[in-house]
C-alpha positions in Angstrom: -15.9 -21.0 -64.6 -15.2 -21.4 -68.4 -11.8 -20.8 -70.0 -12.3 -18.1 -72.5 -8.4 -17.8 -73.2 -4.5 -19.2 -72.4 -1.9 -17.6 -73.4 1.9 -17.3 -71.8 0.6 -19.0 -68.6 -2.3 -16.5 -68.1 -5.9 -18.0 -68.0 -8.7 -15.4 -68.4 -12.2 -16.8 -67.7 -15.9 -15.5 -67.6 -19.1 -16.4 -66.1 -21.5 -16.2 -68.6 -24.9 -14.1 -66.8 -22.4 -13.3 -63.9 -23.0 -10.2 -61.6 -22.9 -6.5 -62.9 -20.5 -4.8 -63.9 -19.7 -7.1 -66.7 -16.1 -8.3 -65.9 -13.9 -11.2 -66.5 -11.3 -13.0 -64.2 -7.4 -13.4 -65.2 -5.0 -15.8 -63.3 -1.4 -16.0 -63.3 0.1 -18.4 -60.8 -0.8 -17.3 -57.3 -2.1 -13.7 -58.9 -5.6 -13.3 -59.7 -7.6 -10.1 -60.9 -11.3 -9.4 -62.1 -11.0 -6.8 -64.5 -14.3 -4.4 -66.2 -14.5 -5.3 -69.9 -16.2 -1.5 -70.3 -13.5 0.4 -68.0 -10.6 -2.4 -68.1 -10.2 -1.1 -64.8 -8.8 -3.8 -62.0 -12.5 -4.4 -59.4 -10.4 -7.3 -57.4 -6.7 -8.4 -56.8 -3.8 -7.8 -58.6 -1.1 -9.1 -61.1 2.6 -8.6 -61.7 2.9 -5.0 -64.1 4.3 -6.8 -66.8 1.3 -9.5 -67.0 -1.1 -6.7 -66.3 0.2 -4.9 -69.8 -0.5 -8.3 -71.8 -3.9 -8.9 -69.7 -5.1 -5.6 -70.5 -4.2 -5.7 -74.1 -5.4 -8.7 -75.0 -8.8 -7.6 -73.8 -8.9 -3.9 -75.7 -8.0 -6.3 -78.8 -11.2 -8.6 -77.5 -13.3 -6.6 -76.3 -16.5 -6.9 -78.3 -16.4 -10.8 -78.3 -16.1 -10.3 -74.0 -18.9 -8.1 -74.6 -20.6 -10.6 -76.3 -20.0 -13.6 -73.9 
């Protein structure tokens, strides 16, 4: 799965063509969530509240180019 983004020790990474709804993955240690790029709702898993907050707003900040990918 591509890295799309790093930043303070979260990864966020996309399959490009990947199953409906369009989503990406974020990972932070042993934490792991797929997250709707249309919603930014959480699909699968979880992470701590604080690196939920960054997660969620780096993505409304990136959301066209996750669109795009």
């Amino acid at each position: 799965m591509p890295t799309i983004s790093v930043f303070y020790g979260i990864v966020i990474r996309m399959f490009f063509r990947d199953h409906a709804p369009s989503h990406f993955h974020a990972d932070y240690g042993e934490f792991a969530v797929v997250i709707s790029i249309e919603t930014l709702e959480i699909l699968t898993g979880s992470l701590p509240r604080r690196t939920l907050a960054l997660v969620l707003e780096w993505a409304a900040l990136h959301r066209e180019e996750l669109r795009a990918d």
